[in-house]
C-alpha positions as CSV (number, residue, x, y, z in Angstrom):
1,X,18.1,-1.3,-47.6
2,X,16.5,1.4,-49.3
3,X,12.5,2.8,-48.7
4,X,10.2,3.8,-51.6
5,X,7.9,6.4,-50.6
6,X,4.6,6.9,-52.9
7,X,2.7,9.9,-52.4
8,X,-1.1,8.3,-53.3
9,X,-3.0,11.5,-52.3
10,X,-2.0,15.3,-52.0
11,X,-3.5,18.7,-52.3
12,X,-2.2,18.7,-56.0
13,X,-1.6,16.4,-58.6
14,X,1.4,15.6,-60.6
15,X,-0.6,13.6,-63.8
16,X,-3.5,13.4,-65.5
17,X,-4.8,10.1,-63.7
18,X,-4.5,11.0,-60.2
19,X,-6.7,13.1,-58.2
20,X,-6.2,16.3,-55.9
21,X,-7.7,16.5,-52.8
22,X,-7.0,18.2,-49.8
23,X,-5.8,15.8,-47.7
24,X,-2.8,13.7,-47.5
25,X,-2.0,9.7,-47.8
26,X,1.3,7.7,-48.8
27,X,2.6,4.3,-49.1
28,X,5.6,3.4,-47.1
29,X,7.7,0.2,-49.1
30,X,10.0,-1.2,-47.1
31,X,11.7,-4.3,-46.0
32,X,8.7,-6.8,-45.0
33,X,6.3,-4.2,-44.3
34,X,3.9,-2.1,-46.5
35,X,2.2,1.2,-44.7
36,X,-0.1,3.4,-45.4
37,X,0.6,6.7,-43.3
38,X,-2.5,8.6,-43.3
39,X,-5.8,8.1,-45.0
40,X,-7.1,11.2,-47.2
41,X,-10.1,13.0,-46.7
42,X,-12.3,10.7,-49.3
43,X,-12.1,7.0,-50.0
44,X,-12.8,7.2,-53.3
45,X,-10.1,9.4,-54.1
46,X,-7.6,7.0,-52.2
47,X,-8.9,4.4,-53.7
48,X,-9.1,5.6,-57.3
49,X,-5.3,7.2,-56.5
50,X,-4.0,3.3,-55.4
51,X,-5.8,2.1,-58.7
52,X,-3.9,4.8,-61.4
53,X,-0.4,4.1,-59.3
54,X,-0.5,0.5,-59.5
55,X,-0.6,0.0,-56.1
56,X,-2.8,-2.7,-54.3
57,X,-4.0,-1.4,-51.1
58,X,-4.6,-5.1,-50.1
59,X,-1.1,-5.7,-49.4
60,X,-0.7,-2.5,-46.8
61,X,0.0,-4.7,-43.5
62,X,-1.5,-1.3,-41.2
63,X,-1.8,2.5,-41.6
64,X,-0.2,4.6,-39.2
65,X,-2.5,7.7,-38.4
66,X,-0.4,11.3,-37.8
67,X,-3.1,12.8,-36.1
68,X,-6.9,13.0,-36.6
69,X,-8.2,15.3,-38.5
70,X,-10.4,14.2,-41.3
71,X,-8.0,15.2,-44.4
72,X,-6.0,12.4,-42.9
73,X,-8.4,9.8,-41.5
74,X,-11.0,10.2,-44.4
75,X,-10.5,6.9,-46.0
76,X,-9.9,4.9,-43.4
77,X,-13.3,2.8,-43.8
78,X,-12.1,2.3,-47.9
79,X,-8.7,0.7,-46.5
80,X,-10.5,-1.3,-44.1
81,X,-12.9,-3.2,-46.5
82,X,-13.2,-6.5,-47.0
83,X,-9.5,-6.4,-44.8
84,X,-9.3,-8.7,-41.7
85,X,-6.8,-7.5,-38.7
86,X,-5.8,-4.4,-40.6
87,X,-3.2,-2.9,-37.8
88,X,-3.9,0.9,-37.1
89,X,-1.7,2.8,-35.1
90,X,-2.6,6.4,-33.6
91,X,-2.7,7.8,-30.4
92,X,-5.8,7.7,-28.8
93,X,-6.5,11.0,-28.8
94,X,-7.1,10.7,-32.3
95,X,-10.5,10.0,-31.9
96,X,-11.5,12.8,-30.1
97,X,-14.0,15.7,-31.8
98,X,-12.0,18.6,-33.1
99,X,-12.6,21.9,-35.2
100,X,-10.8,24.7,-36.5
101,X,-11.6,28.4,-35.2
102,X,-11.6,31.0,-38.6
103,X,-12.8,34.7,-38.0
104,X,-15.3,35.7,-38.3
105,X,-16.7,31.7,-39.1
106,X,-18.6,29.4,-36.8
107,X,-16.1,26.8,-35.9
108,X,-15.6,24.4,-38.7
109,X,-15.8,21.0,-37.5
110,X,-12.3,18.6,-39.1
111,X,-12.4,15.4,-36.5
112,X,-11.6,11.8,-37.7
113,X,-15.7,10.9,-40.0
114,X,-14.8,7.3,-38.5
115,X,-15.4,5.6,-35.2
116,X,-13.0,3.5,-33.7
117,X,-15.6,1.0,-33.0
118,X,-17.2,0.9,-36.4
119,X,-13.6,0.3,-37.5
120,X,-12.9,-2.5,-35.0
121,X,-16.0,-3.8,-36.4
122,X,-14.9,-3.8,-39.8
123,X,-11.9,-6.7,-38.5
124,X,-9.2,-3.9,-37.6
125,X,-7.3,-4.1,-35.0
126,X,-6.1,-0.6,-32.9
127,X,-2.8,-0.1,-31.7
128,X,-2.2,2.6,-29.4
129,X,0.7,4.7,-29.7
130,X,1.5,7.0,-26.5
131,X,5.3,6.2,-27.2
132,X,8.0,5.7,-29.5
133,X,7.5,2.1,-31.2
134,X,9.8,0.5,-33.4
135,X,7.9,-1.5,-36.3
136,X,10.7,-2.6,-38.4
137,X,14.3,-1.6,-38.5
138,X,13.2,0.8,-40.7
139,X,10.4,2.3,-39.4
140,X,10.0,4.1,-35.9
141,X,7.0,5.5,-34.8
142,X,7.9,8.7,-32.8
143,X,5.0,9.0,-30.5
144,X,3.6,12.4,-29.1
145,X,6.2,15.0,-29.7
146,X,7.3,17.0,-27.0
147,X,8.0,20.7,-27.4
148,X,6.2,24.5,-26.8
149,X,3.2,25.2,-28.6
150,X,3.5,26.2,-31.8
151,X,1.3,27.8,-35.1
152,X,-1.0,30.8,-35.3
153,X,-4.5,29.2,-36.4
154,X,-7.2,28.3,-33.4
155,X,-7.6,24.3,-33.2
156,X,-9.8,23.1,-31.0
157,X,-10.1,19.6,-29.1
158,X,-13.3,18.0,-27.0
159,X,-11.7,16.9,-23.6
160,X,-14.8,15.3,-21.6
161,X,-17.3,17.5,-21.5
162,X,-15.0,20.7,-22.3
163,X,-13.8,22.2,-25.6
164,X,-10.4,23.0,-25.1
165,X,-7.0,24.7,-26.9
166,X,-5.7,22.1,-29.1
167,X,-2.2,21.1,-28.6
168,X,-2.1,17.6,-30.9
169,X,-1.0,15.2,-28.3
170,X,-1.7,13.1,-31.2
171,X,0.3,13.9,-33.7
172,X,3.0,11.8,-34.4
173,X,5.2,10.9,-37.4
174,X,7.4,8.6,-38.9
175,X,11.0,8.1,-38.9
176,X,12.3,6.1,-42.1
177,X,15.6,4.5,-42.3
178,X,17.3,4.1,-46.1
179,X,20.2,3.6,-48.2
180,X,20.9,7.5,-47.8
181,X,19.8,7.7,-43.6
182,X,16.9,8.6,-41.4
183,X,14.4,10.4,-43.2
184,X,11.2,12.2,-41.4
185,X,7.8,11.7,-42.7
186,X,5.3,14.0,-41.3
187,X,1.5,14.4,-42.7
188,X,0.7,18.1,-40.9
189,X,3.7,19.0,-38.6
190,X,1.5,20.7,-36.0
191,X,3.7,20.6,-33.6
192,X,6.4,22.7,-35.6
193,X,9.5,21.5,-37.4
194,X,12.2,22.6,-34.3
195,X,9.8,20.3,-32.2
196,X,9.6,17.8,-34.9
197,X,13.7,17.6,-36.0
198,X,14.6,17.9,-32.0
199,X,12.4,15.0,-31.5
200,X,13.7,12.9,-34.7
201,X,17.3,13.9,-33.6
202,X,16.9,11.8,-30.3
203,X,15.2,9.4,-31.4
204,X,18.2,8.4,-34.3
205,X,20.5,8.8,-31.3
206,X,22.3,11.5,-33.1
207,X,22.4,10.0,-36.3
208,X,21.7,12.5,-39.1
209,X,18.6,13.0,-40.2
210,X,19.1,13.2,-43.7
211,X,15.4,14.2,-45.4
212,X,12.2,15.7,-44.4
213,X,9.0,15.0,-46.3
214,X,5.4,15.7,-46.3
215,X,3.2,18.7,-44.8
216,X,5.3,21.3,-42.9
217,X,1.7,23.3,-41.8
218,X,3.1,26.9,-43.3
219,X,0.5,28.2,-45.2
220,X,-0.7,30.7,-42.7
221,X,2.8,31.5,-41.5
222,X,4.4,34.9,-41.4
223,X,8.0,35.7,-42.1
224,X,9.4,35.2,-38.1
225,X,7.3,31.4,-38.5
226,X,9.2,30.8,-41.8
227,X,12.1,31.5,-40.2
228,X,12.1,29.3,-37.7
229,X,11.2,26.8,-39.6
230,X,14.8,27.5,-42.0
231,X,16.5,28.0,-38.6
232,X,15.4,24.3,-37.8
233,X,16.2,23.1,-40.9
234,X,19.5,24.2,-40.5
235,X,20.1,23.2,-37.1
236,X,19.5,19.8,-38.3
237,X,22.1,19.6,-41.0
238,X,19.9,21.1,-44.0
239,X,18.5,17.9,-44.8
240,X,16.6,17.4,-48.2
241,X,13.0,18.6,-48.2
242,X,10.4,17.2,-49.6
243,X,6.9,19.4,-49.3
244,X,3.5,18.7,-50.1
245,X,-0.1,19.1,-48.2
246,X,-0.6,22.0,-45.8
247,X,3.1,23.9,-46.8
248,X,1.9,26.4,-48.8
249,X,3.6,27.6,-52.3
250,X,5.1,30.9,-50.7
251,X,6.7,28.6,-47.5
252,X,8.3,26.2,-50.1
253,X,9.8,29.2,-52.2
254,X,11.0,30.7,-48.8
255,X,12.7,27.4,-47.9
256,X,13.8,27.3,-51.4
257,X,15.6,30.4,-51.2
258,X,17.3,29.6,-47.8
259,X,18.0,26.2,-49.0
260,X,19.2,26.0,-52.8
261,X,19.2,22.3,-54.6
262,X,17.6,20.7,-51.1
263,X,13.9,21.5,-51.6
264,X,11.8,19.1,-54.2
265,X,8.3,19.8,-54.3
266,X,6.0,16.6,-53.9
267,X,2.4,15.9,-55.0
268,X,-0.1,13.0,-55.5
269,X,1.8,10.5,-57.9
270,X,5.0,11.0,-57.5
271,X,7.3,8.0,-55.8
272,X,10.7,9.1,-53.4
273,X,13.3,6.0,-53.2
274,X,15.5,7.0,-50.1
């Protein structure tokens, strides 16, 4: 049984007739199933990306949301259309107002552009995910992942009538099974690779975990957050890395360094068979 992953959109490009955008979206092929995980920041883009790829967003059976910020919820409403019962999975924190905290900025606003109900409006249907589900044989959704806080940069989340510390209680990612093993997709890893591999590792029941792909969240790490990340990475087995997104260029050659022959650069256009 083997999974084709197909990143659709990315911070950078890979060819001449896709787009860059920040933001992040890929097609999951697998037995039975077609998924989008994550949405982009722009339809158009994800839209115009599907188009150049070959790929026919009309046969995506649901999208599976990583967490809600608007570089990954962006094109939801360009999915959607002219769709009936297109399954969405997040957790329903998604949908909460968020924003990022820069000095010496005001607080930059980065929630979800979409609400649920105008969605549910639109014919899809909302699954929540406040647990591990299990899709297909191949595909596991983790659920909220568990773990001490980790990252640098100020997120914040509305929580009734308070603005609060964001911890991403929504963020969840996917865990794919191939020819070659489990794999983990994540879109921004804001909860930290140790959190994210410690979670993946119990939810394979000790299986390996053979490949990590999408954003890692390092571009505003120092060298101790780097580390981490490798020490992870190794406690985990060194599996094959796959970056792209919200990594950051001097992360991946870091990784690269710890890691030689396991760390492949991804982008928008390029396709992953595992």
């Amino acid at each position: 049984m083997s999974v084709q992953i197909a990143i659709l959109v990315d911070d950078t490009t890979s060819c001449d007739s896709v787009r860059a955008e920040h933001g992040l979206s890929v097609l999951l092929s697998g037995p039975g199933r077609k998924v989008l995980f994550d949405a982009a920041s722009r339809g158009d883009t994800l839209l115009a990306n599907a188009a150049a790829m070959g790929v026919d967003l009309g046969e995506i059976d649901s999208v599976v949301l990583s967490h809600g910020h608007y570089d990954h919820t962006g094109g939801l409403a360009a999915a959607a259309a002219g769709r009936s019962g297109l399954k969405i999975y997040a957790h329903p924190s998604a949908w909460r107002r968020r924003w990022v905290e820069q000095p010496g900025k005001p607080l930059k606003e980065v929630s979800c552009p979409h609400s649920l109900e105008g969605l549910v409006q639109r014919s899809a249907a909302f699954h929540p995910v406040d647990g591990p589900q299990k899709l297909e044989d191949w595909l596991v959704l983790s659920g909220p992942v568990g773990g001490p806080k980790h990252g640098r940069e100020v997120f914040v989340v509305s929580r009734g009538s308070e603005m609060v510390v964001d911890g991403f209680e929504d963020e969840i990612f996917c865990l794919l099974r191939g020819e070659r093993g489990w794999a983990v997709m994540t879109g921004c890893c804001h909860r930290g690779l140790k959190n994210t591999l410690r979670s993946a590792r119990f939810l394979s029941r000790g299986e390996p975990i053979v490949a990590v792909f999408g954003g890692l969240h390092l571009k505003s790490a120092n060298h101790e957050d780097l580390q981490t990340a490798a020490e992870a990475l190794a406690d985990a087995g060194r599996p094959e890395v796959y970056p792209c997104h919200c990594t950051g260029d001097g992360a991946v050659k870091f990784l690269a360094e710890k890691m030689p022959g396991k760390v492949h650069p991804l982008n928008a256009g390029k396709r992953v068979v595992i």
